[in-house]
N, C-alpha and C positions, 0 to 999 in steps of 0.2 A: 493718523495717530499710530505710531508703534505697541505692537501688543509687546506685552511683559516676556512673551515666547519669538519675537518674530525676529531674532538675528538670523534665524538662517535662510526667511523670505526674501524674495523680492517686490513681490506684490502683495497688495492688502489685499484680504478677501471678502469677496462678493456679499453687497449688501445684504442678498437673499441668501446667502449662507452664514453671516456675522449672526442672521435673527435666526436661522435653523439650528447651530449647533449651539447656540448659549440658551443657559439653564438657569438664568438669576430670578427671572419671574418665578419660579418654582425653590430653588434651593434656598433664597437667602431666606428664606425661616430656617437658616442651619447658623444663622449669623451668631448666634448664644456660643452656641457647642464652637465654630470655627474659629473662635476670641478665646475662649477655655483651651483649647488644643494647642492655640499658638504659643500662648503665654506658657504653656508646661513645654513646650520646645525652645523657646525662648529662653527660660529657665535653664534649662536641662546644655543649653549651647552655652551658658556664659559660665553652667559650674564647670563643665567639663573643659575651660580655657579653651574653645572654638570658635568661640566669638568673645570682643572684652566685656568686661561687668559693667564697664558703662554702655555700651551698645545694647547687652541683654535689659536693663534699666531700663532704658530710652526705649524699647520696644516694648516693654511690658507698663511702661505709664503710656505710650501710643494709643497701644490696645484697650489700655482700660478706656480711655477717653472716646475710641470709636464704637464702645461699646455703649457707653450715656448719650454720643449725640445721635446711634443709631436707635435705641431705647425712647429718644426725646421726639423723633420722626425728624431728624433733623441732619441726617447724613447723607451724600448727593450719590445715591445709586446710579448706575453709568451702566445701560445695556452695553458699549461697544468694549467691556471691561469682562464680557461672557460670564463670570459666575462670582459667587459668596466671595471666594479665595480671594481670586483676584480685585475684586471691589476691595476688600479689606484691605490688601497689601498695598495696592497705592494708594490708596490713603493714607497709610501710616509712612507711606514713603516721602506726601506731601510731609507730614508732621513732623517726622522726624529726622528728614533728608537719607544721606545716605545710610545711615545705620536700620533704616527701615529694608534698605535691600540685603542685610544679612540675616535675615529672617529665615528665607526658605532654604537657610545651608544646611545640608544632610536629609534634605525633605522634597518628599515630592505631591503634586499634587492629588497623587493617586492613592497614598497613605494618607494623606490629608482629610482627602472627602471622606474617605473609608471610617476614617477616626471620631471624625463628625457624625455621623451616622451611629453608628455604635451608641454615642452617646447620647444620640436623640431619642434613641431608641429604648434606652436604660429607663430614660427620664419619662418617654411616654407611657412603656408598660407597667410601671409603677403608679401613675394616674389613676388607667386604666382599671389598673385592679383594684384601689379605691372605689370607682366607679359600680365594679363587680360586687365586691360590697357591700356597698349601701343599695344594690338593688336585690341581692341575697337578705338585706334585711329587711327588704319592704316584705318581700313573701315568708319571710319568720312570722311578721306582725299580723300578715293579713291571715297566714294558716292561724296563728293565738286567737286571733280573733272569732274566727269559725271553726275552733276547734273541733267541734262535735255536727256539724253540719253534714247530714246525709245527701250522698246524690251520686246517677249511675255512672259508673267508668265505663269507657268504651274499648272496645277491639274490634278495628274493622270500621271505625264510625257505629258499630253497632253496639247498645246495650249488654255491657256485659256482667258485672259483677257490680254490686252497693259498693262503694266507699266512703272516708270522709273527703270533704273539700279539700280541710288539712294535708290529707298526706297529698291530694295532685298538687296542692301547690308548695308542697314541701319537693316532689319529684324535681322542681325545674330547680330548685336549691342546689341539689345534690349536681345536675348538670351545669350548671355554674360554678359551682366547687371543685371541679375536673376543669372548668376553664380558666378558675384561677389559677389552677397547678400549672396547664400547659404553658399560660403569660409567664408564671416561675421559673418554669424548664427553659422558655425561649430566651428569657431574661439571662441566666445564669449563660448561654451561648451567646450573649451581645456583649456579656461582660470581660473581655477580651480586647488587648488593645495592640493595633497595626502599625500605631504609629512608631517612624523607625526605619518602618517595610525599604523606606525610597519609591524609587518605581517600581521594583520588582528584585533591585538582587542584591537589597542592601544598600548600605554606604562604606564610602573608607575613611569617614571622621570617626574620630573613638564615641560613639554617641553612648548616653545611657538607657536604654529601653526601660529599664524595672522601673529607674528614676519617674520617667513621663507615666508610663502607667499608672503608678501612686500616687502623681501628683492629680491624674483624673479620676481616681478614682476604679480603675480597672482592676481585676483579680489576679489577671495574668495577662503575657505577650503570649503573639500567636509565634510557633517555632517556626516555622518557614517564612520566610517573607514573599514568597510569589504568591502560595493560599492566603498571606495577610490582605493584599490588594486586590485580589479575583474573588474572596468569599463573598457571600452574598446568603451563604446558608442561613444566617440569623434571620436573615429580613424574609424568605418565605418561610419559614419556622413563624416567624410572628404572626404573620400574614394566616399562614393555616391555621393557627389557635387563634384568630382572628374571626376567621371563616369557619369555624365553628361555633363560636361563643356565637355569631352573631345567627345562624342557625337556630341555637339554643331559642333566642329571641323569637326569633321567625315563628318557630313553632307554639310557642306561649300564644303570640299577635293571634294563629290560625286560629287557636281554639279562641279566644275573645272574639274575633270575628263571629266564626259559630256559635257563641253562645249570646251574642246579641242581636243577632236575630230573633223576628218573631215565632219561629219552627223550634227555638230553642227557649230562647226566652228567659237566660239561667242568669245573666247580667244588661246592666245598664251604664254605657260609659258615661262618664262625667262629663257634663256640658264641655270642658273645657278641655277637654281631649276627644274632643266630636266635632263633625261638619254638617253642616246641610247640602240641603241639592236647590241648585238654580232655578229648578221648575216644577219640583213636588215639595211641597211646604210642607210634609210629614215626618221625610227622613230625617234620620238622625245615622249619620256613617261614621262607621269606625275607622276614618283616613289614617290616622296617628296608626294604628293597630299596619292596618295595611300599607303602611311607608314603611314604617319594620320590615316589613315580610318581604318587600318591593325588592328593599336596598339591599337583599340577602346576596341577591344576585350579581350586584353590583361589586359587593364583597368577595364572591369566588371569580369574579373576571379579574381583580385585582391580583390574586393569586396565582393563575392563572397564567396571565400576563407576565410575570415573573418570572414564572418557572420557564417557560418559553422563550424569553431573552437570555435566560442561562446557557440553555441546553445544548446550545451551538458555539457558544465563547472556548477557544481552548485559552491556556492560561499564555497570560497573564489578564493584565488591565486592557477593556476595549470601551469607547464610548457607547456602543448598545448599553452600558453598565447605567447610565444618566438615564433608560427609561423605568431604573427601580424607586427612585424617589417618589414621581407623581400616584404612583399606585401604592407607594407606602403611607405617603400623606393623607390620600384619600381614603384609606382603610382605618388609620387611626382617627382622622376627623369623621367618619362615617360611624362606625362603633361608640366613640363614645358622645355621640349625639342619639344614636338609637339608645345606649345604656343609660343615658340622662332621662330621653322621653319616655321609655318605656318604664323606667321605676315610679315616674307621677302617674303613669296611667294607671299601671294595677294599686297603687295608691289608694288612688281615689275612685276605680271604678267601685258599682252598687253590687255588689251576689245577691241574687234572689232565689234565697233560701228555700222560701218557700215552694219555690215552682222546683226547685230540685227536690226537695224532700216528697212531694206529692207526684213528681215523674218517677220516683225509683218502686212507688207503690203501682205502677200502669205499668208494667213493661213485667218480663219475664228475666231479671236481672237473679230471681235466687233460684233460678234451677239448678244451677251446681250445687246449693246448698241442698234442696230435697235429693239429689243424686248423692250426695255426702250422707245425709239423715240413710237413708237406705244401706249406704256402703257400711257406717258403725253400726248397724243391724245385722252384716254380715252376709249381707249381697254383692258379688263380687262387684266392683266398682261399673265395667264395662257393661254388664245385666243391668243393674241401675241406672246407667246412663240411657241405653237404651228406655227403659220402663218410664224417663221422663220425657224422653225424647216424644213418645207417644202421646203422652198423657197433655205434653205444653200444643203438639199438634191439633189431640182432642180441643183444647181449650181455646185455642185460634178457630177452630170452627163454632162452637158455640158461643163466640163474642165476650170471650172473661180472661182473667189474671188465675195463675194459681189461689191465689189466697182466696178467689170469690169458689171455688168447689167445696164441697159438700163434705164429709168425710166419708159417706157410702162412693161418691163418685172417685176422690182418691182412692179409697178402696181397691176397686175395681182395677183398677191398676196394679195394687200391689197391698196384700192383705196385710201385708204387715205395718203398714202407716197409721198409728194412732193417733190421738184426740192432742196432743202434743203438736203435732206436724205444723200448728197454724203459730207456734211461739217460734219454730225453728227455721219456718222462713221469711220471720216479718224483716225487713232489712236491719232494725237494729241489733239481729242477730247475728243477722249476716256479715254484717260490719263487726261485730263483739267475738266473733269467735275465730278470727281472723289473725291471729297471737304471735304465727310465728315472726321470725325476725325479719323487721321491714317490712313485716304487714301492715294493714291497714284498720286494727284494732285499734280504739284510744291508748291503751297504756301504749302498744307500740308507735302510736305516731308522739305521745308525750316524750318518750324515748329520743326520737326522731330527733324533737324542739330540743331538748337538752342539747343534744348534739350539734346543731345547728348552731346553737346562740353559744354556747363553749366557743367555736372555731372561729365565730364573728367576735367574741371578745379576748380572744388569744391577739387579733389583728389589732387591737388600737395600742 
């Protein structure tokens, strides 16, 4: 069989290499976008008298037609046809004879793939950030819900300060919020259209750029035509907002991890985002949690990998460019299956309230606040700090919490600690006086919610 390219061969080539450099198992999920692409070329050839109006016609009812029997599972994909492109174009060449082969006049296939992309890309990120979303709005519901829920923040994995529940899980909001931005920022650079480019240095048909671009939907053409079919910058731009959203995730999953254990104890995930174990009938595993965190990794090879096939390409167009698909595919199908599982999981997992409320009473989490209590007494803060430092030390040796001392044993410490000191460091004070902005005071985290649920209802 003669390839579409092979007038200037003599020989057909090597089995093992027909299945090495074809890319159709992988691209033709571009078959949408590469039927959209043609037809605005198509178009764009018959306004502009390059090709006639019945030709442009006959290619544009082709197209639509291989786009329902491809839709129907009913289009005869041809590995030895190497990619999307070319599957499509001979078949429209079957359909509609010769006028199928004036198709790719002023086109090549290197502005082609590139254009297809772009717009797969428009179309995924936009998904995406639905996706982003509705999982920013599962942790609005679940912070409303435990609005006033106390329990310890940590630094270090150590006990550090009371807060509410609310505002940790209002934190992962805000970094979602920064990830929708970044899908925006990456968006607005996919939005750009190559097609036009040629192979690299243009065409000499009077073509319409602005024409195609509008008719896809684009904001703009790219001014060069060689950076039109060498770019690649959008697709790691996605990729790293990508590899960070999905980060974002990771670290949610870690602390769920940590806190369903029995050392924590602070949640219970729902039967149906839980495993067992094959040979202790006890377990109950946070798998879902931990495939999150897994696939993070999986996600910056993706990126990775990217960047790495660039780095060496001088311009123009080089086939190393065929290994940015598989790693785009599988970062968008990767993220938004973790963005799907992970919004049912915090859904539905249990907070046990209680065991938080009654762990911020065991631990030394309001020493900063009696080092505060001291400071507005008008010790200098560093003196203070030191005078609890001692005092939490005494108290690890005699086996107690600040709050079980005496007020002669605070005392002794520091004379100036009154009958007051036991209101100032219960945690709900702790938490209560906490006002400044972005704190973790009620009115401040009520603040927070406003804000939150405002920016979720700007989107619909």
């Amino acid at each position: 069989m003669t390839k579409l390219w092979g007038g200037r061969f003599t020989k057909a080539a090597d089995k093992t290499v027909e299945g090495f450099t074809a890319s159709l198992s992988f691209d033709r999920r571009l078959y949408k976008q590469d039927i959209q692409g043609s037809i605005a070329h198509a178009r764009m050839l018959g306004r502009q008298g390059i090709i006639s109006a019945e030709d442009a016609g006959a290619i544009v009812q082709g197209l639509t037609e291989i786009l329902a029997e491809i839709e129907a599972g009913e289009f005869p994909f041809r590995q030895e046809f190497e990619d999307i492109h070319l599957n499509i174009e001979r078949r429209l060449t079957e359909k509609i004879g010769l006028a199928g082969g004036r198709l790719h006049t002023a086109r090549s296939r290197n502005d082609q793939v590139v254009t297809d992309v772009h717009l797969w890309v428009k179309t995924e990120i936009t998904a995406i950030q639905a996706l982003v979303s509705d999982m920013q709005g599962v942790l609005v519901d679940r912070a409303t819900e435990h609005r006033d829920v106390i329990m310890p923040g940590y630094t270090h994995l150590q006990r550090a300060q009371p807060i509410l529940l609310s505002h940790h899980l209002l934190a992962y909001f805000w970094m979602l919020e920064r990830d929708h931005g970044r899908l925006t920022d990456s968006r607005r650079r996919a939005d750009i259209s190559p097609l036009g480019a040629g192979a690299m240095a243009g065409t000499t048909f009077p073509i319409d750029r602005e024409f195609t671009a509008t008719e896809l939907g684009f904001a703009s053409v790219y001014p060069n035509s060689m950076d039109a079919v060498s770019d690649r910058d959008f697709i790691i731009e996605f990729l790293a907002a990508a590899a960070i959203c999905q980060m974002h995730l990771s670290r949610l999953c870690e602390e769920l991890v940590n806190w369903s254990s029995t050392e924590f104890g602070f949640v219970e995930m729902d039967d149906s985002y839980a495993t067992g174990s094959s040979i202790m009938p006890q377990k109950k595993n946070p798998d879902v949690a931990e495939l999150v965190r897994g696939k993070t990794g999986r996600m910056y090879g993706n990126l990775m990998a990217v960047l790495t096939v660039l780095k060496g390409i001088p311009l123009t167009y080089h086939s190393d460019l065929q290994e940015d698909k598989q790693r785009l595919f599988d970062a968008v199908d990767t993220l938004k299956a973790c963005l799907k599982v992970t919004a049912g999981m915090v859904a539905t997992v249990k907070f046990n309230t209680a065991r938080m409320a009654g762990a911020v009473r065991q631990d030394f989490s309001n020493a900063t606040d009696l080092a505060d209590y001291l400071a507005k007494q008008g010790m200098p803060f560093r003196e203070a700090h030191a005078v609890v430092g001692k005092l939490v030390l005494y108290c690890i040796q005699e086996g107690k919490f600040l709050a079980d001392c005496t007020l002669l044993e605070f005392q002794r410490f520091a004379a100036r600690i009154g009958p007051d000191i036991y209101v100032a460091i219960a945690p709900e004070t702790c938490v209560n006086l906490r006002t400044s902005a972005g704190g973790t005071a009620p009115a401040e985290v009520t603040k927070q919610l406003a804000m939150a649920e405002q920016i979720l209802t700007n989107r619909i």
